[in-house]
PyMOL Python script that loads the backbone (N, CA, C, O; Angstrom):
from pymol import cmd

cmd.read_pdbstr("""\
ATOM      1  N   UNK A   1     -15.933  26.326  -1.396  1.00  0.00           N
ATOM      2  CA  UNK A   1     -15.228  25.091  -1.700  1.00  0.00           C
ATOM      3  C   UNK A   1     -15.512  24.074  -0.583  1.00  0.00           C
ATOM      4  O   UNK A   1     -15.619  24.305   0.622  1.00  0.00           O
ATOM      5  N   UNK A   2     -15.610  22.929  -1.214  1.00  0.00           N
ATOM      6  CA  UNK A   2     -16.678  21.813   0.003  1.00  0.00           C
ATOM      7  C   UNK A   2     -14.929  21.455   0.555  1.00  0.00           C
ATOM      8  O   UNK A   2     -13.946  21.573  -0.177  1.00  0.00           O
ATOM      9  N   UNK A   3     -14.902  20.947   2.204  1.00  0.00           N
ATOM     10  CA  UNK A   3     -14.240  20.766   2.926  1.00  0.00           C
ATOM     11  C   UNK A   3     -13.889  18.967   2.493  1.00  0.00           C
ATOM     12  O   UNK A   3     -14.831  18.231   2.197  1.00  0.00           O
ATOM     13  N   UNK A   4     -12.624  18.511   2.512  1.00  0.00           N
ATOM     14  CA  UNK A   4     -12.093  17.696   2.455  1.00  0.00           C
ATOM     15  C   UNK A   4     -12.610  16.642   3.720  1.00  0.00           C
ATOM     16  O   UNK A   4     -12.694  17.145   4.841  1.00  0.00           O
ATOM     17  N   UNK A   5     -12.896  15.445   3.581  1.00  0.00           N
ATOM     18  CA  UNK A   5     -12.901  14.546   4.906  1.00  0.00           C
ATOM     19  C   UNK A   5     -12.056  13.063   4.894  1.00  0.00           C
ATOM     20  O   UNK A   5     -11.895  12.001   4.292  1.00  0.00           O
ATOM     21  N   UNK A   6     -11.704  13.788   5.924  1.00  0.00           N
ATOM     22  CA  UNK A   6     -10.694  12.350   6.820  1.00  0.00           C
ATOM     23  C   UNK A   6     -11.511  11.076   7.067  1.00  0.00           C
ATOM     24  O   UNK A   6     -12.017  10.859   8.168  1.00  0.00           O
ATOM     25  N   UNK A   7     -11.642  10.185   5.968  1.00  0.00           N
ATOM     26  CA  UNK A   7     -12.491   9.031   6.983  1.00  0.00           C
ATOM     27  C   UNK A   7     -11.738   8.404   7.800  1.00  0.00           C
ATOM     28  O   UNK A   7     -12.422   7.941   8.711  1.00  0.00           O
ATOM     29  N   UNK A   8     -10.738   8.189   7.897  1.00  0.00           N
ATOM     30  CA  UNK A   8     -10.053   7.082   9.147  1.00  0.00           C
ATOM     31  C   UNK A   8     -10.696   8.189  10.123  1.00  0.00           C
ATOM     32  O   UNK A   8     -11.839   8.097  10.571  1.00  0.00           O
ATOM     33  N   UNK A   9     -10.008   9.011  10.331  1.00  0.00           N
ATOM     34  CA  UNK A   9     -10.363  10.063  11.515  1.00  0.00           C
ATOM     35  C   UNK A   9     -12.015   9.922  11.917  1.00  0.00           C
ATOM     36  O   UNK A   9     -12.456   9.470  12.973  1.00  0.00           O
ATOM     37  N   UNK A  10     -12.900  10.516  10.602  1.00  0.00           N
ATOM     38  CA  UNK A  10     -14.289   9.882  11.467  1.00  0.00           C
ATOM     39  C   UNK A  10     -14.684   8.710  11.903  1.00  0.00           C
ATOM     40  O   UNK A  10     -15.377   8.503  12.899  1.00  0.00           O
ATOM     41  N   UNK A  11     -14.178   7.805  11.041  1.00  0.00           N
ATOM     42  CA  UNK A  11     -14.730   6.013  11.588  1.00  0.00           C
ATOM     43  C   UNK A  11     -14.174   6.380  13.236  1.00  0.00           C
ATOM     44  O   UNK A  11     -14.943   6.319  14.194  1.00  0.00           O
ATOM     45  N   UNK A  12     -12.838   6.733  13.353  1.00  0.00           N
ATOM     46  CA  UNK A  12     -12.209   6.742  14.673  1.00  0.00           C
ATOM     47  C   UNK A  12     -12.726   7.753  15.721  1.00  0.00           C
ATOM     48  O   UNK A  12     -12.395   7.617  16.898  1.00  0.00           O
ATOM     49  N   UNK A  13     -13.512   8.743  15.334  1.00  0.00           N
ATOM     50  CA  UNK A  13     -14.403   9.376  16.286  1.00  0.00           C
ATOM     51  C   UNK A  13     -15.338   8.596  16.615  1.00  0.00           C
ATOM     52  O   UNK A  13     -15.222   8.037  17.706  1.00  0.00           O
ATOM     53  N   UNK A  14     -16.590   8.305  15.754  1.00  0.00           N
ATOM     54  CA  UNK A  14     -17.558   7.788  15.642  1.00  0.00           C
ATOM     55  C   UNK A  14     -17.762   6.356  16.263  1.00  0.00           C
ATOM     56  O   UNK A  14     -18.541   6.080  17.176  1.00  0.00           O
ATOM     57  N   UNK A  15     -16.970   5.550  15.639  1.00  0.00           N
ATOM     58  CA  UNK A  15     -16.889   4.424  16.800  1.00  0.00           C
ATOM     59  C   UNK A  15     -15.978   3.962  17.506  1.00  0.00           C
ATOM     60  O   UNK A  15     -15.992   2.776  17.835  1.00  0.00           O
ATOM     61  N   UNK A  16     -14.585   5.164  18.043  1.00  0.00           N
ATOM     62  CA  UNK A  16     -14.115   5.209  19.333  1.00  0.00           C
ATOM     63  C   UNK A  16     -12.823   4.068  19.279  1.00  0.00           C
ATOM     64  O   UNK A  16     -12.251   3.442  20.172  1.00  0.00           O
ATOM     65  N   UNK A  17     -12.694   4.103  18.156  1.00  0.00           N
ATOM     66  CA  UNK A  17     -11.367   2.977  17.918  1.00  0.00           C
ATOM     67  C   UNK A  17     -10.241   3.530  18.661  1.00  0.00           C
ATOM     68  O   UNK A  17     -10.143   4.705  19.015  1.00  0.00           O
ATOM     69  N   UNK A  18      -9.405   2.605  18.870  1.00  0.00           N
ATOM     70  CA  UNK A  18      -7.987   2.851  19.807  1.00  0.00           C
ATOM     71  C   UNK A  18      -7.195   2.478  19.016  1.00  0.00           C
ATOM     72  O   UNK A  18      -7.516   1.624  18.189  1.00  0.00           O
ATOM     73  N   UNK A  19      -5.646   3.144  19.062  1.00  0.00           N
ATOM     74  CA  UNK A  19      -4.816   2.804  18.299  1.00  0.00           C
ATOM     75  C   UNK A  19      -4.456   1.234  19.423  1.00  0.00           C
ATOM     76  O   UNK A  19      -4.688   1.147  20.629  1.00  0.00           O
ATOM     77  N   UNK A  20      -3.692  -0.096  18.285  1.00  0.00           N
ATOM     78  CA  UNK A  20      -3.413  -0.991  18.491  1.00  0.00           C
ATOM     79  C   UNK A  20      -1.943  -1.627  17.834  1.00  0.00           C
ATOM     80  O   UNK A  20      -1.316  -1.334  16.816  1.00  0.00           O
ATOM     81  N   UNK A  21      -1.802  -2.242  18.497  1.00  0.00           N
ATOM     82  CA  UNK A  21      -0.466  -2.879  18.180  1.00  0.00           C
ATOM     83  C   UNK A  21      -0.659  -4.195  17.531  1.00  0.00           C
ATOM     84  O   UNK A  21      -0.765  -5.210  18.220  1.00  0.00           O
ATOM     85  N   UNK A  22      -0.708  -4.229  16.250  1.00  0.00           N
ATOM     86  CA  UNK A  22      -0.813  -5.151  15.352  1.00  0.00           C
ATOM     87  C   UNK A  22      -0.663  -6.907  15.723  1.00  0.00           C
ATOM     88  O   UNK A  22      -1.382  -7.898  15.589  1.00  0.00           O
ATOM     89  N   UNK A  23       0.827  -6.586  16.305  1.00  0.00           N
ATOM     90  CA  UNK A  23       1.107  -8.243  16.887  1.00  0.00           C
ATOM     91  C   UNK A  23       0.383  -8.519  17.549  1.00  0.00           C
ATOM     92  O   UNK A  23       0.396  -9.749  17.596  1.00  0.00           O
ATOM     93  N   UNK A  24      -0.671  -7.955  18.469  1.00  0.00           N
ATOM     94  CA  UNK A  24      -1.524  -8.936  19.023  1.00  0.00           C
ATOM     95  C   UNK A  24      -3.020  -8.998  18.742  1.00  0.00           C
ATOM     96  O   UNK A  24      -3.932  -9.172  19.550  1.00  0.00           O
ATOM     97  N   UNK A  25      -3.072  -8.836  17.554  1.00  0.00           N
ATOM     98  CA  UNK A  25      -4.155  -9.601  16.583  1.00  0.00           C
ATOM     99  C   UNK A  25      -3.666 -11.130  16.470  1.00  0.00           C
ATOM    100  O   UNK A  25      -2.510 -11.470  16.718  1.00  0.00           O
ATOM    101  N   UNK A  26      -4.598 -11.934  16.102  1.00  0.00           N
ATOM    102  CA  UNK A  26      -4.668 -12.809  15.972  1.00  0.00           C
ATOM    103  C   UNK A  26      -4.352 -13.247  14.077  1.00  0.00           C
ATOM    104  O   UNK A  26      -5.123 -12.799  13.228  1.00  0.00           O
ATOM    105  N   UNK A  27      -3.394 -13.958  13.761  1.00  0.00           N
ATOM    106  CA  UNK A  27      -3.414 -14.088  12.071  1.00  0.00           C
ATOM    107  C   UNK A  27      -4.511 -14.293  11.626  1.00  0.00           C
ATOM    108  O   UNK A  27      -4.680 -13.828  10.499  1.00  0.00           O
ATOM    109  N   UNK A  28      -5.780 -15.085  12.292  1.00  0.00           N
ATOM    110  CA  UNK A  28      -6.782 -15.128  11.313  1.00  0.00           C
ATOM    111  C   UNK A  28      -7.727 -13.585  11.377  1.00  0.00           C
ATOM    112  O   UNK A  28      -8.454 -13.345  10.413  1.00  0.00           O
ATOM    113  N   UNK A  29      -7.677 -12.702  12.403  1.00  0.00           N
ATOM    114  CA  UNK A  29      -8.077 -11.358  12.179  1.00  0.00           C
ATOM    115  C   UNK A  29      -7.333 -10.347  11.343  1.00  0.00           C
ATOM    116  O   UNK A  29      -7.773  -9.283  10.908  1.00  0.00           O
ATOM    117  N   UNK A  30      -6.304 -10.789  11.216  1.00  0.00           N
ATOM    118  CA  UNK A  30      -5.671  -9.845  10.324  1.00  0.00           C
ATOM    119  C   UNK A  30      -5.771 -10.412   8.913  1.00  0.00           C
ATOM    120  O   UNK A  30      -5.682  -9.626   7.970  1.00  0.00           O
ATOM    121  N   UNK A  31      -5.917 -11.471   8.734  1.00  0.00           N
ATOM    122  CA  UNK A  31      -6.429 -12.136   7.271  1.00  0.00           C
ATOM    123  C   UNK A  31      -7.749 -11.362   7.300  1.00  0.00           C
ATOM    124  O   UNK A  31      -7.960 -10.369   6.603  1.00  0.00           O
ATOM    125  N   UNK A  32      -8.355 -11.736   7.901  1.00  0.00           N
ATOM    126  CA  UNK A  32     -10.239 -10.610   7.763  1.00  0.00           C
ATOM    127  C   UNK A  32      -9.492  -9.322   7.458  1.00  0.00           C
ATOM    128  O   UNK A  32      -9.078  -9.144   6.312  1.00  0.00           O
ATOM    129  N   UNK A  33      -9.386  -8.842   7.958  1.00  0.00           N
ATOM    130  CA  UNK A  33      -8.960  -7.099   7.573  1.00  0.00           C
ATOM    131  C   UNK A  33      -7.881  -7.251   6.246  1.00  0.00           C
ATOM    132  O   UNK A  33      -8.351  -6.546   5.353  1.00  0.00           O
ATOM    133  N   UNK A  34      -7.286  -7.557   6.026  1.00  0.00           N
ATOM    134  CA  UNK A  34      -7.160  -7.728   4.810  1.00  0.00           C
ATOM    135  C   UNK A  34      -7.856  -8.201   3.454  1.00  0.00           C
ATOM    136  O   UNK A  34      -7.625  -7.615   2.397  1.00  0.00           O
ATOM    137  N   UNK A  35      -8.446  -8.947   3.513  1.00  0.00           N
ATOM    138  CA  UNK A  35      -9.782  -9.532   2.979  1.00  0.00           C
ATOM    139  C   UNK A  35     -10.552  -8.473   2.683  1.00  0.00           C
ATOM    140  O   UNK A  35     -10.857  -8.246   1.512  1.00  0.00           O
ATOM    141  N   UNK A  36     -10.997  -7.626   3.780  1.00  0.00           N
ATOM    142  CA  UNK A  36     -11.918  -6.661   3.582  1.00  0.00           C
ATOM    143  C   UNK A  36     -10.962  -5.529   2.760  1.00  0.00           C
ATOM    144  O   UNK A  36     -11.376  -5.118   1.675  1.00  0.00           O
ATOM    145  N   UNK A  37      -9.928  -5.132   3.192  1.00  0.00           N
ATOM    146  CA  UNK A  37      -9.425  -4.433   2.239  1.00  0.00           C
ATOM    147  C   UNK A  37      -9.154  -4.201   0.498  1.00  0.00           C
ATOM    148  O   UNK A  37      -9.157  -3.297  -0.337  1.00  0.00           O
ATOM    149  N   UNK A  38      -8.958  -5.469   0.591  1.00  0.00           N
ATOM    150  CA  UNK A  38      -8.904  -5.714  -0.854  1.00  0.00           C
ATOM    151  C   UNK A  38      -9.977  -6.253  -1.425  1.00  0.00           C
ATOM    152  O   UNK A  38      -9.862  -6.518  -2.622  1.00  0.00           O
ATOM    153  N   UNK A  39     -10.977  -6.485  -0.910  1.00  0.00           N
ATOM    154  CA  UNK A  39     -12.360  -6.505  -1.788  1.00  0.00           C
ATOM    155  C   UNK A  39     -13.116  -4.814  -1.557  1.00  0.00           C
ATOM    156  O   UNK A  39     -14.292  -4.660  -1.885  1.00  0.00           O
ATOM    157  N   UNK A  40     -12.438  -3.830  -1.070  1.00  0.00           N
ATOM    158  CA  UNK A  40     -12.898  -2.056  -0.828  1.00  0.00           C
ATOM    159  C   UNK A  40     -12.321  -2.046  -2.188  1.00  0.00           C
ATOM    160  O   UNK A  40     -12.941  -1.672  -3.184  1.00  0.00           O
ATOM    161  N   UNK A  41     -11.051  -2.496  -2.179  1.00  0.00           N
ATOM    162  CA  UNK A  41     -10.259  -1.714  -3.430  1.00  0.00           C
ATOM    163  C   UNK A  41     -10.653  -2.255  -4.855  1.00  0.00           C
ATOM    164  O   UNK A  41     -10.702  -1.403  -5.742  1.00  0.00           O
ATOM    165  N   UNK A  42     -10.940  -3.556  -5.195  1.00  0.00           N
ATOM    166  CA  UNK A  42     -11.512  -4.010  -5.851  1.00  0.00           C
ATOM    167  C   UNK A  42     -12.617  -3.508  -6.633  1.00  0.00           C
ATOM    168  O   UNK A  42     -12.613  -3.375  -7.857  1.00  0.00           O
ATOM    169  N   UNK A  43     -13.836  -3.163  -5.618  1.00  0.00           N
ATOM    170  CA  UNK A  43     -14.767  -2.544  -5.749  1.00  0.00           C
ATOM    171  C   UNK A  43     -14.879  -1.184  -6.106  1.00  0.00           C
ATOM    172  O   UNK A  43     -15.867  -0.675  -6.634  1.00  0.00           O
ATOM    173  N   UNK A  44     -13.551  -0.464  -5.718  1.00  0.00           N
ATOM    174  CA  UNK A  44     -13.518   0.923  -5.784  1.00  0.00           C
ATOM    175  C   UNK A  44     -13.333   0.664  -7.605  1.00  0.00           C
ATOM    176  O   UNK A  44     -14.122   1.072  -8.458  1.00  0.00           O
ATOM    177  N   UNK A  45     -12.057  -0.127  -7.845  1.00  0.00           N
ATOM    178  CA  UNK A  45     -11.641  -0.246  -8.959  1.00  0.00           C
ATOM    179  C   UNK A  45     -12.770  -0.559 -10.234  1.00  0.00           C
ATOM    180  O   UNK A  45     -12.496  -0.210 -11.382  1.00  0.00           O
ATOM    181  N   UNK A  46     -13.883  -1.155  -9.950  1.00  0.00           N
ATOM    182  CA  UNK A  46     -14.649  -1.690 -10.813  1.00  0.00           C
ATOM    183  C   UNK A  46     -15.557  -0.139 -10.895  1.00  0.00           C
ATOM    184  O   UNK A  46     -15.496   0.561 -11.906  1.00  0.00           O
ATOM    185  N   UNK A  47     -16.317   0.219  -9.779  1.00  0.00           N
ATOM    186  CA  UNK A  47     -17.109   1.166 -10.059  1.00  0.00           C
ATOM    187  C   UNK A  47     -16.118   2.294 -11.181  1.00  0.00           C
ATOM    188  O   UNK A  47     -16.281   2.345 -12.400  1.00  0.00           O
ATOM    189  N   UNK A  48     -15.096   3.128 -10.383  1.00  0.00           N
ATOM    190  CA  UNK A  48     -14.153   3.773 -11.201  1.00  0.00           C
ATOM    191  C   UNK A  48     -13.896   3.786 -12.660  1.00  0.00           C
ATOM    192  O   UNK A  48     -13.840   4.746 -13.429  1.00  0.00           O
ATOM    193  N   UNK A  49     -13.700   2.065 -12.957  1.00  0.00           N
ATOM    194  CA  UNK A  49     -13.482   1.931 -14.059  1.00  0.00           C
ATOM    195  C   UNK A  49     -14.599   2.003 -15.116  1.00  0.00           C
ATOM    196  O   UNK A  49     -14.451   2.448 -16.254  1.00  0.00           O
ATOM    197  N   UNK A  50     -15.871   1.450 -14.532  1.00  0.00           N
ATOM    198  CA  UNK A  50     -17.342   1.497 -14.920  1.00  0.00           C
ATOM    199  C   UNK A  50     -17.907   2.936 -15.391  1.00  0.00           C
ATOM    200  O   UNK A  50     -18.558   3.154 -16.413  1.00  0.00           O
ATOM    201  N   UNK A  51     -17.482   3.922 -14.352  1.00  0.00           N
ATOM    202  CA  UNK A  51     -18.350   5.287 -14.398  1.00  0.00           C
ATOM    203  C   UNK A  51     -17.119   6.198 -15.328  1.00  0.00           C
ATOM    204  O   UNK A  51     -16.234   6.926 -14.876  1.00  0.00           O
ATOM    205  N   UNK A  52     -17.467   5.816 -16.954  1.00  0.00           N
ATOM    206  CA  UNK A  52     -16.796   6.633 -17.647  1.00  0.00           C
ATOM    207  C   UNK A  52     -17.800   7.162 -18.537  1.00  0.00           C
ATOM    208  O   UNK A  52     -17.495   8.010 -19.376  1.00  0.00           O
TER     209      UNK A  52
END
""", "prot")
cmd.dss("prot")
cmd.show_as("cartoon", "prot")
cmd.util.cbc("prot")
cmd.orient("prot")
């Protein structure tokens, strides 16, 4: 049985991210990361819905 993977956990090995305290982002960086989020999910949603 193939092993389950954590991507937060690898992105966070791999390129060494630190946990952060949100408030001191800047609002227009946290608009980007959101942005990017919801065009992942978007995308997830279209392929998903596509591959029937």
């Amino acid at each position: 049985m193939e092993e389950s993977i954590n991507f937060l956990t690898f992105y966070k090995e791999k390129f060494g991210f630190k946990r952060a305290d949100a408030a001191t982002y800047s609002p227009l960086v946290l608009a980007y990361i959101g942005d990017a989020v919801y065009e992942l999910m978007i995308r997830a949603k279209i392929v998903n819905d596509g591959n029937m």
